[in-house]
Biopython code that builds the backbone (N, CA, C, O; Angstrom):
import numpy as np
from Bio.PDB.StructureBuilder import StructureBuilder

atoms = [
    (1, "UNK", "N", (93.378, 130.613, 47.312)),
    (1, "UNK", "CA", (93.275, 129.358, 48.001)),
    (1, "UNK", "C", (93.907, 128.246, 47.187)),
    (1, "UNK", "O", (94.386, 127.233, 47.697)),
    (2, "UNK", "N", (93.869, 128.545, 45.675)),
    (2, "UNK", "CA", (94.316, 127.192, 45.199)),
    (2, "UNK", "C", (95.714, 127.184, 45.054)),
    (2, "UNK", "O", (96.333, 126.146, 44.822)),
    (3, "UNK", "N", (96.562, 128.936, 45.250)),
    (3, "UNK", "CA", (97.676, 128.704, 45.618)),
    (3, "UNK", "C", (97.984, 127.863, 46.470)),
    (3, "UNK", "O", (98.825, 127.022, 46.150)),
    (4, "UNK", "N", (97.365, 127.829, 47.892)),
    (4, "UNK", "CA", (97.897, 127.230, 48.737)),
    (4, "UNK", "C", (97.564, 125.756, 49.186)),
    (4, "UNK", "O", (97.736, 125.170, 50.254)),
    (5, "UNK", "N", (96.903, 125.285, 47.709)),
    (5, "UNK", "CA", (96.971, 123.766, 47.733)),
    (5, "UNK", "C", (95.474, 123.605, 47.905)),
    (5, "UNK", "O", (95.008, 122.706, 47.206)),
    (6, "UNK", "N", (94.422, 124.393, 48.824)),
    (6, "UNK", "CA", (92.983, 124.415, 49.050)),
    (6, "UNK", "C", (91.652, 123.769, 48.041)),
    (6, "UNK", "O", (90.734, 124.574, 48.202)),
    (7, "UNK", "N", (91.534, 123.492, 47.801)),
    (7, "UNK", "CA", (90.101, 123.176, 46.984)),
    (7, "UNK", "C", (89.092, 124.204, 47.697)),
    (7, "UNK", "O", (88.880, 124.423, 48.889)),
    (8, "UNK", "N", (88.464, 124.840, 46.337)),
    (8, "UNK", "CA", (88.050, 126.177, 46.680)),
    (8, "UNK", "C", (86.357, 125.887, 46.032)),
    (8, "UNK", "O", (86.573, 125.676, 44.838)),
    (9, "UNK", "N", (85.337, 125.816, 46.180)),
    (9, "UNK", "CA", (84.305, 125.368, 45.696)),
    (9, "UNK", "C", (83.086, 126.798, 45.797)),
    (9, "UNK", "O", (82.330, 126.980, 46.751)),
    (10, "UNK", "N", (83.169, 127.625, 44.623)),
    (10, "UNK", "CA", (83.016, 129.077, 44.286)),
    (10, "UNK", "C", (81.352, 129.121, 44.199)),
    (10, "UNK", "O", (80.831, 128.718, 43.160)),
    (11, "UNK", "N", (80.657, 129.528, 45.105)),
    (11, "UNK", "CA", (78.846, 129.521, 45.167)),
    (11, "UNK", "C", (78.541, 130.437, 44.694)),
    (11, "UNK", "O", (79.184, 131.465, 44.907)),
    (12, "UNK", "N", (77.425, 130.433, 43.854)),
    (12, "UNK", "CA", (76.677, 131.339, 43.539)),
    (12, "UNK", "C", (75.969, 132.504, 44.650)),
    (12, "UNK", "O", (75.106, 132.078, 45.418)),
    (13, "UNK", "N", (76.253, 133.582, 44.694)),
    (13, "UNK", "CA", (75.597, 134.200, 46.209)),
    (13, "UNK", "C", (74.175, 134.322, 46.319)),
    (13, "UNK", "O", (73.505, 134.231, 47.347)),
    (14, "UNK", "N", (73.686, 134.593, 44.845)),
    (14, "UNK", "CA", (72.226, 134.486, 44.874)),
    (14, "UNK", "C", (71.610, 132.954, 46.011)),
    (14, "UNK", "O", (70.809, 133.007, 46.943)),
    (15, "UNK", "N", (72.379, 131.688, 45.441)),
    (15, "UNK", "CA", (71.881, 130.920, 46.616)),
    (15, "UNK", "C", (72.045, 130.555, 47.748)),
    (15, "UNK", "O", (71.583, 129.566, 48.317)),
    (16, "UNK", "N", (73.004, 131.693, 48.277)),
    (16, "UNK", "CA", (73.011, 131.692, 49.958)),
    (16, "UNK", "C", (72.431, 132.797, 50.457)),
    (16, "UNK", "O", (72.713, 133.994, 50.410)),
    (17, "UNK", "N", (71.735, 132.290, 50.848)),
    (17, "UNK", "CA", (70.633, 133.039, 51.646)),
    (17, "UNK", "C", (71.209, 133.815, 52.743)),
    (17, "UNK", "O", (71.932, 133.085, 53.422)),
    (18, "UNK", "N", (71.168, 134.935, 53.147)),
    (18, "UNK", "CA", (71.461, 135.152, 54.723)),
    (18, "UNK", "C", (70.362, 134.942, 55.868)),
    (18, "UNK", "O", (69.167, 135.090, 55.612)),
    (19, "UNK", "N", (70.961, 134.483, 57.529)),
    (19, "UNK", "CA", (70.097, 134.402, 58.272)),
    (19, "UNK", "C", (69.119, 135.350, 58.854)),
    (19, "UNK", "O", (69.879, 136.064, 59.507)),
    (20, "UNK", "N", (68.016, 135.787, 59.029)),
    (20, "UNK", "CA", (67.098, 136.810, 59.152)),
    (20, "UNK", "C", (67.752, 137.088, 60.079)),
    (20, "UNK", "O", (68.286, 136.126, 60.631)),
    (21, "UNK", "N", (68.038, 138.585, 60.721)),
    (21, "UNK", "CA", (67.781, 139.135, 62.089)),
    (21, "UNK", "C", (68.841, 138.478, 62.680)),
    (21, "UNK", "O", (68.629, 137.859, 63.723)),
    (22, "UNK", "N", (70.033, 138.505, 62.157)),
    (22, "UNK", "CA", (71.291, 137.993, 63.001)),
    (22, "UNK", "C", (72.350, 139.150, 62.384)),
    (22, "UNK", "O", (72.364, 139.687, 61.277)),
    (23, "UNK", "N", (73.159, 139.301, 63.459)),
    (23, "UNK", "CA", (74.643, 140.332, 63.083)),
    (23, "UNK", "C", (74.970, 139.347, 61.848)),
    (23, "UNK", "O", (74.878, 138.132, 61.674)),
    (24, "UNK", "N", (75.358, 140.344, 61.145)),
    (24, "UNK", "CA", (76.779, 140.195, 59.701)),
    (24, "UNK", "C", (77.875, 140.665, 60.345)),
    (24, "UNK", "O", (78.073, 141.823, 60.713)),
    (25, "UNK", "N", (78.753, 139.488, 60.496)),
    (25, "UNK", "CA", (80.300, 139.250, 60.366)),
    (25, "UNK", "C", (80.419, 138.268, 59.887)),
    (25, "UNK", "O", (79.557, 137.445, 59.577)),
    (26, "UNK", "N", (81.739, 138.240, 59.746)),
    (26, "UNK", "CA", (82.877, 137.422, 58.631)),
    (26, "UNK", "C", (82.270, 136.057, 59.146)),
    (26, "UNK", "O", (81.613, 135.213, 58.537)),
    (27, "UNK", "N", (82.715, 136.106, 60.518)),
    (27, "UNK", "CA", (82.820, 134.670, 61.029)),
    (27, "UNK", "C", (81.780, 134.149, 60.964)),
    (27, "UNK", "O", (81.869, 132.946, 60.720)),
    (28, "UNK", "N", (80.255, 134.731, 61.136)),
    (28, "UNK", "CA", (79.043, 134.250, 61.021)),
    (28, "UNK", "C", (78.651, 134.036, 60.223)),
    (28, "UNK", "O", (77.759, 133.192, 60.128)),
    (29, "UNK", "N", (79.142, 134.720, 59.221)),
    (29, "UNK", "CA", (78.909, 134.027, 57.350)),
    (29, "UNK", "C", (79.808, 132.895, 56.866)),
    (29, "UNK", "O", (79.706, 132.435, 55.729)),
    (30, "UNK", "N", (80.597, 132.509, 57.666)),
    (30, "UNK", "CA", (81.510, 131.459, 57.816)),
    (30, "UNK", "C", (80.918, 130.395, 58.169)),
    (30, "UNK", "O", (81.134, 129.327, 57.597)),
    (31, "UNK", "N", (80.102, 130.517, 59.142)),
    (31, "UNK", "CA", (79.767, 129.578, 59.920)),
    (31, "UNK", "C", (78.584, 128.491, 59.336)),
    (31, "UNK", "O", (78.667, 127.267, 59.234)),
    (32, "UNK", "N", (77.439, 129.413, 58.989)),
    (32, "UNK", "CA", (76.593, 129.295, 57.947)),
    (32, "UNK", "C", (76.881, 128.816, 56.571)),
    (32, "UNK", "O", (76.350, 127.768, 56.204)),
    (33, "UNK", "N", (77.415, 129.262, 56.028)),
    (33, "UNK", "CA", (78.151, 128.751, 54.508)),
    (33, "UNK", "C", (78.491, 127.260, 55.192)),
    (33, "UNK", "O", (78.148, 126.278, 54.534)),
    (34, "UNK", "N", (79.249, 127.014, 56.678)),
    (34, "UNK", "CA", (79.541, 125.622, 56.542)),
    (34, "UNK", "C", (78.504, 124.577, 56.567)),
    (34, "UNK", "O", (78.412, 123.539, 55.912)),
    (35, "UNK", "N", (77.502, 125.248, 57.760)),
    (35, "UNK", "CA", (76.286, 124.503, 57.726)),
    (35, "UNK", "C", (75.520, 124.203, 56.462)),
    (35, "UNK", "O", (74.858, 123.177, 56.303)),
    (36, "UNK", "N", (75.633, 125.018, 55.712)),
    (36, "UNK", "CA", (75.085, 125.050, 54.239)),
    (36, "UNK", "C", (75.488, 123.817, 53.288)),
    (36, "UNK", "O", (74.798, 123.136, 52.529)),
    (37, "UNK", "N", (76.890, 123.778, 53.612)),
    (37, "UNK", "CA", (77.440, 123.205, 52.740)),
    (37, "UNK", "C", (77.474, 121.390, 53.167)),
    (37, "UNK", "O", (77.297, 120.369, 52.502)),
    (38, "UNK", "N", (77.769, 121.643, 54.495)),
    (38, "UNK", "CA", (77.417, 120.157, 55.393)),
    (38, "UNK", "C", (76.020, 119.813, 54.703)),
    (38, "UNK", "O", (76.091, 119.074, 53.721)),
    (39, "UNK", "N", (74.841, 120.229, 55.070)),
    (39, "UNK", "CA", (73.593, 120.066, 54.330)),
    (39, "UNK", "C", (73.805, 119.392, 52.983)),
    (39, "UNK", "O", (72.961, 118.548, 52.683)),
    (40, "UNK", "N", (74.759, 119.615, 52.151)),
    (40, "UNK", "CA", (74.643, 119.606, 50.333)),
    (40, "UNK", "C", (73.593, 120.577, 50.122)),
    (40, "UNK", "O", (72.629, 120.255, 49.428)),
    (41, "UNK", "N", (73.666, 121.751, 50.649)),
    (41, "UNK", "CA", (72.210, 122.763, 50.148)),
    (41, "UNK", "C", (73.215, 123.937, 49.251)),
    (41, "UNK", "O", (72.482, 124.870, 48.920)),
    (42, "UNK", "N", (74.671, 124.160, 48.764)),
    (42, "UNK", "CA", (75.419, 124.608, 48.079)),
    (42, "UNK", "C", (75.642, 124.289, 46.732)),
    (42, "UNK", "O", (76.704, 123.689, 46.565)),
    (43, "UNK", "N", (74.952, 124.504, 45.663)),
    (43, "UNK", "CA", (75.339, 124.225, 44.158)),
    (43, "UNK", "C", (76.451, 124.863, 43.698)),
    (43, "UNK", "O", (76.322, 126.073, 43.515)),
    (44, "UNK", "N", (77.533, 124.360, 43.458)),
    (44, "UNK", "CA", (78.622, 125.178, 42.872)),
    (44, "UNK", "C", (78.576, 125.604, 41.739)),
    (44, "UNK", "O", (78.061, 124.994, 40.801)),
    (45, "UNK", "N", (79.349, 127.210, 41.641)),
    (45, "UNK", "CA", (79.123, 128.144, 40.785)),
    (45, "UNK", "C", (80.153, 127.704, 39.258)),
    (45, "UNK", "O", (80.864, 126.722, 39.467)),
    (46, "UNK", "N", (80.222, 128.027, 38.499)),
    (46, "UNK", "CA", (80.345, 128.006, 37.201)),
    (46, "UNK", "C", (82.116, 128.605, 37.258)),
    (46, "UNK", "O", (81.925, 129.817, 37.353)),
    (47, "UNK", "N", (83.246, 128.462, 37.253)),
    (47, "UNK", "CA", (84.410, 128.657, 37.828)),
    (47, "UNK", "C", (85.059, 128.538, 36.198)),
    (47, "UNK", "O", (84.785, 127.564, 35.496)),
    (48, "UNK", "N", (85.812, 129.490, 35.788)),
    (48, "UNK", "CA", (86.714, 129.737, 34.419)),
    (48, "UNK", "C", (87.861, 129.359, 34.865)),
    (48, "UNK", "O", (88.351, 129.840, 35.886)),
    (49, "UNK", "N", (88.675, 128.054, 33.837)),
    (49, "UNK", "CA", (89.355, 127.580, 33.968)),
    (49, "UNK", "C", (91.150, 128.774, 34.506)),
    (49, "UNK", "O", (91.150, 130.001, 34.406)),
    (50, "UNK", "N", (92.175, 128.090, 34.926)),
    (50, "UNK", "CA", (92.897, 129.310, 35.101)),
    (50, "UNK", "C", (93.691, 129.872, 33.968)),
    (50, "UNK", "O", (94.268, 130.954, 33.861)),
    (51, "UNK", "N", (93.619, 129.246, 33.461)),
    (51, "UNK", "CA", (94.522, 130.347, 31.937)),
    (51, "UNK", "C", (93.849, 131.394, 31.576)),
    (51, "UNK", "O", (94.368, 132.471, 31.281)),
    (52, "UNK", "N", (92.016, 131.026, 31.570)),
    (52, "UNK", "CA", (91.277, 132.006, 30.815)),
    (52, "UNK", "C", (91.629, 133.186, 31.886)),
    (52, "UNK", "O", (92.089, 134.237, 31.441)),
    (53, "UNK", "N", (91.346, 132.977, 33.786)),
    (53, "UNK", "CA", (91.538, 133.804, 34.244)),
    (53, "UNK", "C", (92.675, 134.990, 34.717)),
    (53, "UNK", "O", (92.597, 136.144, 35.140)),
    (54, "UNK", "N", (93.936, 133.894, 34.352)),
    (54, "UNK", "CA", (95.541, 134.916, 34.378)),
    (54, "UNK", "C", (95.041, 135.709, 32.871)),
    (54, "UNK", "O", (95.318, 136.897, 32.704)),
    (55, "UNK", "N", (94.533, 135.176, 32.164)),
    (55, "UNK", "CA", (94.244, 136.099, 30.818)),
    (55, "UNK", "C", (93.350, 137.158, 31.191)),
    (55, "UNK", "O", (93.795, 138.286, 30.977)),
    (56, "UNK", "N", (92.320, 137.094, 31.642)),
    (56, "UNK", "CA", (91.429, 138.185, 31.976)),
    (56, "UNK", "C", (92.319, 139.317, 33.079)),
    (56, "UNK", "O", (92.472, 140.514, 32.836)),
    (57, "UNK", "N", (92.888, 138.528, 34.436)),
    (57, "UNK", "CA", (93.536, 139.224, 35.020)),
    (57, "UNK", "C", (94.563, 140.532, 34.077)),
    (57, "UNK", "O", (94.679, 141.684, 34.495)),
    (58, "UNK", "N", (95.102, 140.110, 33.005)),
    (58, "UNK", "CA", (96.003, 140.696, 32.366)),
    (58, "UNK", "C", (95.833, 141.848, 31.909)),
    (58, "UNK", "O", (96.483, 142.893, 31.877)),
    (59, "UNK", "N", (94.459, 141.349, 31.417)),
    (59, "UNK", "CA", (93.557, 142.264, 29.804)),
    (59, "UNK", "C", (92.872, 143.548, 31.204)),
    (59, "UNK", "O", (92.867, 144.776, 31.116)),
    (60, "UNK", "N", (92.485, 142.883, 32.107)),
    (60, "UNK", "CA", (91.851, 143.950, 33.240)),
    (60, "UNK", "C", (92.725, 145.111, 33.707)),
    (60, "UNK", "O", (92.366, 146.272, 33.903)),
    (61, "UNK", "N", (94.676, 144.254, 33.935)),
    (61, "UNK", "CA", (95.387, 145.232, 34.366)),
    (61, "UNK", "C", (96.033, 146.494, 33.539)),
    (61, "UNK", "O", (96.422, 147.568, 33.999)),
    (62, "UNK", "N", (96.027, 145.982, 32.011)),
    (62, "UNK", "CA", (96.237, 146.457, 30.212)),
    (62, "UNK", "C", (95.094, 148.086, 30.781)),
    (62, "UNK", "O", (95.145, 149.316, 30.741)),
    (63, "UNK", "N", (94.493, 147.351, 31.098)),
    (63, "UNK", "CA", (92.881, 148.416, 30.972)),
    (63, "UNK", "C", (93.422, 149.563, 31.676)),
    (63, "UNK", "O", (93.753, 150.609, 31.118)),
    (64, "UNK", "N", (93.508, 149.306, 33.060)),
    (64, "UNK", "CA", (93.892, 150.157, 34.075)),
    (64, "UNK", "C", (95.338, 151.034, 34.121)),
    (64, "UNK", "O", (95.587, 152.118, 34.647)),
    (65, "UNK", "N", (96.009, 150.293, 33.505)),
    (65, "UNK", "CA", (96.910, 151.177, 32.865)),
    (65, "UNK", "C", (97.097, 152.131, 31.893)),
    (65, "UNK", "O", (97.676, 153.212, 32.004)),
    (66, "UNK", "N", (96.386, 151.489, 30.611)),
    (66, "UNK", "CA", (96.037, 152.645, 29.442)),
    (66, "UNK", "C", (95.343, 153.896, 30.008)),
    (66, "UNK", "O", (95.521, 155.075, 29.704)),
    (67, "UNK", "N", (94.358, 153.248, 31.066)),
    (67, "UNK", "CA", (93.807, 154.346, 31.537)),
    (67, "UNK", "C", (94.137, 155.607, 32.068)),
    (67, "UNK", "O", (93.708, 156.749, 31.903)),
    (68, "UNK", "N", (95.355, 154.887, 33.011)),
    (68, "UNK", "CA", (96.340, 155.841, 34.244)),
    (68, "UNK", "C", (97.075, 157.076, 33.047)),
    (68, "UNK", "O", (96.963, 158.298, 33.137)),
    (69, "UNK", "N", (97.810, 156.311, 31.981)),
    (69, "UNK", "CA", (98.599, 156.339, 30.957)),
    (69, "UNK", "C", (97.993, 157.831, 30.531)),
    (69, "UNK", "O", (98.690, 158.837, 30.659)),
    (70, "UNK", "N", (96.480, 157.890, 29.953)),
    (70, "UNK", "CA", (95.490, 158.488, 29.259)),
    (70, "UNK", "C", (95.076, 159.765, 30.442)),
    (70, "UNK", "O", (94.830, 160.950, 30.215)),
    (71, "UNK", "N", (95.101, 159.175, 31.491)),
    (71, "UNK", "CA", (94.652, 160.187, 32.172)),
    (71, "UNK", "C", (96.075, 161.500, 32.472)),
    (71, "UNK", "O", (96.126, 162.690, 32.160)),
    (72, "UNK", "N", (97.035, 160.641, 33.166)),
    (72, "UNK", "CA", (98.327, 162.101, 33.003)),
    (72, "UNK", "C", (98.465, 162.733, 31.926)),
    (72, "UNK", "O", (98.628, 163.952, 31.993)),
    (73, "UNK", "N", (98.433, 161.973, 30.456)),
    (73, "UNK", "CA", (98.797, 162.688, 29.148)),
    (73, "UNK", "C", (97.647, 163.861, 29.410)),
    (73, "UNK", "O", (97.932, 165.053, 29.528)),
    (74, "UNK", "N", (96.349, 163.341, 29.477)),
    (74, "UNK", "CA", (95.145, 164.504, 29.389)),
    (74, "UNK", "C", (95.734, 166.179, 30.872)),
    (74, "UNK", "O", (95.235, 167.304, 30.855)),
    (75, "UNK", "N", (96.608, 165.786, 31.670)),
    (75, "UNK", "CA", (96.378, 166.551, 32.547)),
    (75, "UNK", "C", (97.952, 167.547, 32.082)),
    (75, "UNK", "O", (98.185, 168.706, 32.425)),
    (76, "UNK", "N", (98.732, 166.751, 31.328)),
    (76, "UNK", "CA", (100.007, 167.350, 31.020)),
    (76, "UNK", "C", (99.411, 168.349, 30.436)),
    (76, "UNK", "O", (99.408, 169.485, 30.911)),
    (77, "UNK", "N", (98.789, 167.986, 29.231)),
    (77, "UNK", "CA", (97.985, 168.426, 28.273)),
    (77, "UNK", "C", (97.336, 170.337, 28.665)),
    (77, "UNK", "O", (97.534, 171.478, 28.246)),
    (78, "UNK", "N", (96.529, 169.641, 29.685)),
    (78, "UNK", "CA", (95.797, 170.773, 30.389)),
    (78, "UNK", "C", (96.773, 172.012, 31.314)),
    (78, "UNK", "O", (96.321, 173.081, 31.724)),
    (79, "UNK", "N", (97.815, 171.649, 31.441)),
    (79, "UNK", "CA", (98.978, 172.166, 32.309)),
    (79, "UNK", "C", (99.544, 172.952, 31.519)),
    (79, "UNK", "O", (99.827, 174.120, 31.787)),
    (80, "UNK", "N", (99.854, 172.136, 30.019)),
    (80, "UNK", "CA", (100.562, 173.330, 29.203)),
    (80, "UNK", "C", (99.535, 174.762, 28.705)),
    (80, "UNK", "O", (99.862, 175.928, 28.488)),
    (81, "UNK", "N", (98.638, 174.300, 28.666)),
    (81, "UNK", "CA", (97.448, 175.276, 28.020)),
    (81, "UNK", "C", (97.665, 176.299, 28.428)),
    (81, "UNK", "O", (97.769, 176.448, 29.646)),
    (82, "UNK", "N", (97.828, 177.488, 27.447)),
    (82, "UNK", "CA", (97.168, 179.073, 28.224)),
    (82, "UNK", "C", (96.082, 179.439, 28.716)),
    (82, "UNK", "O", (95.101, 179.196, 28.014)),
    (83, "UNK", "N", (95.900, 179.945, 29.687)),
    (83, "UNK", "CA", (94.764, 180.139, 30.293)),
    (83, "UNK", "C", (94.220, 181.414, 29.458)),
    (83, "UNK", "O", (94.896, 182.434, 29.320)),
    (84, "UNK", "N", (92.752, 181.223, 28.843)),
    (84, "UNK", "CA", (92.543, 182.293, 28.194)),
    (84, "UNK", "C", (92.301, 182.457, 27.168)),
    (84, "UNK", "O", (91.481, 183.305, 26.815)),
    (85, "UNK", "N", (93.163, 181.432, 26.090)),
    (85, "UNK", "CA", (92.913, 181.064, 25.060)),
    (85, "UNK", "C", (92.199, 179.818, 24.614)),
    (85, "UNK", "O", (92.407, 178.741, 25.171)),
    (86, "UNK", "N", (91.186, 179.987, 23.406)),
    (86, "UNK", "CA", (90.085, 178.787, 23.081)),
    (86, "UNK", "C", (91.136, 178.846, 21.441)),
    (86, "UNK", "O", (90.873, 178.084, 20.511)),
]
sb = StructureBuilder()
sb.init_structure("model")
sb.init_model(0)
sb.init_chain("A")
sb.init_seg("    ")
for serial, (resi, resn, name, xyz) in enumerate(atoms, 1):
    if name == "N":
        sb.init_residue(resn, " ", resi, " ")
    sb.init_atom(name, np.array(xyz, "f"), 0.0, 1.0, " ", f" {name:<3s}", serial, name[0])
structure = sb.get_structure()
């Protein structure tokens, strides 16, 4: 959203409540969140500035890669093996 210019105001979910005994969809949790927020009954959540988060994004994708990385070596690994021998 803040790509696209938006002011994005990030809630804690613990304090939105859902409505008892009503369908869950998108739009109805939409709808509610606005009423919520019309109210001032929305405390905004605690939001990491964006450097820290392109940094985390990074260190998260580092992760997932070493991982991918770690996992083929382990299966090459297992491919060359003789079957049979310990």
């Amino acid at each position: 959203m803040e790509a696209r210019g938006l002011d994005s105001c990030p809630v804690n979910a613990r304090d939105v409540k859902n409505v008892p005994d009503c369908p869950k969809t998108d739009r109805l949790d939409s709808v509610w969140l606005a009423k919520l927020a019309e109210r001032g009954m929305l405390r905004g959540a605690f939001a990491l500035p964006k450097p820290v988060r392109e940094l985390r994004d990074l260190t998260r994708t580092r992760a997932v890669l070493t991982h991918g990385r770690t996992r083929h070596k382990q299966r090459g690994e297992e491919l060359l093996e003789v079957p049979g021998s310990s």
